[in-house]
N, C-alpha and C positions, 0 to 999 in steps of 0.2 A: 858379554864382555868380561875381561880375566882384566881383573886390578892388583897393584903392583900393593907389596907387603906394607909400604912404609905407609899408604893410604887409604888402606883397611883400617889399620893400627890406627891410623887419627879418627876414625867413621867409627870407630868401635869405641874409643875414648870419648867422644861424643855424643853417643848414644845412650852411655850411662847415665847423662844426665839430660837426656830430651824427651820426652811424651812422644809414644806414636802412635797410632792408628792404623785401621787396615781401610783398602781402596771400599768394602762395604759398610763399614762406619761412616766413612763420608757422603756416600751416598745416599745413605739412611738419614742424614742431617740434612742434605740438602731437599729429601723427601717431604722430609718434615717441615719443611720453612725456615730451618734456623738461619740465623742471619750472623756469616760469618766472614772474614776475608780465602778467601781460596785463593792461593797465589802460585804461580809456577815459578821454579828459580832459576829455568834451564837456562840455554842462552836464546838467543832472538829467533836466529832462523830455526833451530827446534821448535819453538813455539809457534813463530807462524807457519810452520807446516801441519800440525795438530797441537789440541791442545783440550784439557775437558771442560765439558762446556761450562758457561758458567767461570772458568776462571780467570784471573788479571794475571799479567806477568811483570813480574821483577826480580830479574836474571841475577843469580848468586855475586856476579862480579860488580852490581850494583848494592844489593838492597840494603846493607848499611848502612851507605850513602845517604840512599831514598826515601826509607823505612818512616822516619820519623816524617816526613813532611806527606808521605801516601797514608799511613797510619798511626796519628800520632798519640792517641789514647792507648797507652800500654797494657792495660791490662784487658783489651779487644781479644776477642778472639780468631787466633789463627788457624790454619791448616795451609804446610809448605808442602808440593811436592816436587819430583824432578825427575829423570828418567826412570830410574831404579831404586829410589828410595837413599842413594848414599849423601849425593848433593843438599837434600832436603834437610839431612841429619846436622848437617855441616852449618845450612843457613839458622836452622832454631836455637843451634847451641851457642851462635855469635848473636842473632837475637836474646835470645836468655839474658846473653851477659851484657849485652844495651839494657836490660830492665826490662824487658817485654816476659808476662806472666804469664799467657792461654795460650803458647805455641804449637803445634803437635805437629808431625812429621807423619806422611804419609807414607809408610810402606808398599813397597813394591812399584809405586810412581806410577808414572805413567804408563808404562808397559801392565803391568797387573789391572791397571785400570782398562784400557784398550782389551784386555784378554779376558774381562768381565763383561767386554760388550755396554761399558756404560756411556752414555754420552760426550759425544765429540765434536771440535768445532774446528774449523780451518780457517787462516788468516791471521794479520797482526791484528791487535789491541787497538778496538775500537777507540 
């Protein structure tokens, strides 16, 4: 997908200031047992069409809203992702600035994750 200049320029301004991760660091974490939120921000029916396992969803145009009443201990640890890594960018660095401190942004989303072959589930949120 070819994104338009003006929303590059805010994903990139956003980025200077979020943690990210690559789709095998998360993996590696969820190998290991750590106990962390995994969240999708896509929107709905992205999500219930696939989605990696293991993750909850709360879609970019919610989770401000949401955030605090789904997790309300801020200093939790996070990992957002989203198709491509740009939306995820977007939701950690408005997260950030709600106060939430262990945010990190997965790289490459969900596509890089599906192209790694790593676990996937289909359907809405249990």
């Amino acid at each position: 997908m070819k994104h338009n200049p003006g929303f590059l320029k805010v994903v990139d301004d956003a980025r200077a200031r979020v943690r990210e991760c690559t789709v095998g660091d998360v993996k590696a974490r969820l190998d290991r047992g750590e106990r962390f939120h995994f969240v999708d921000v896509r929107e709905d029916d992205e999500f219930a069409q696939d989605h990696a396992a293991g993750a909850v969803h709360l879609g970019k145009g919610v989770i401000e809203r949401d955030i605090e009443t789904t997790i309300p201990n801020r200093q939790e640890p996070i990992v957002l992702y989203c198709g491509g890594g740009y939306r995820s960018v977007l939701a950690a660095d408005s997260l950030r600035q709600m106060g939430y401190t262990n945010v990190i942004s997965m790289d490459g989303g969900i596509k890089a994750w599906r192209d790694a072959g790593y676990p996937i589930e289909k359907g809405r949120q249990r």
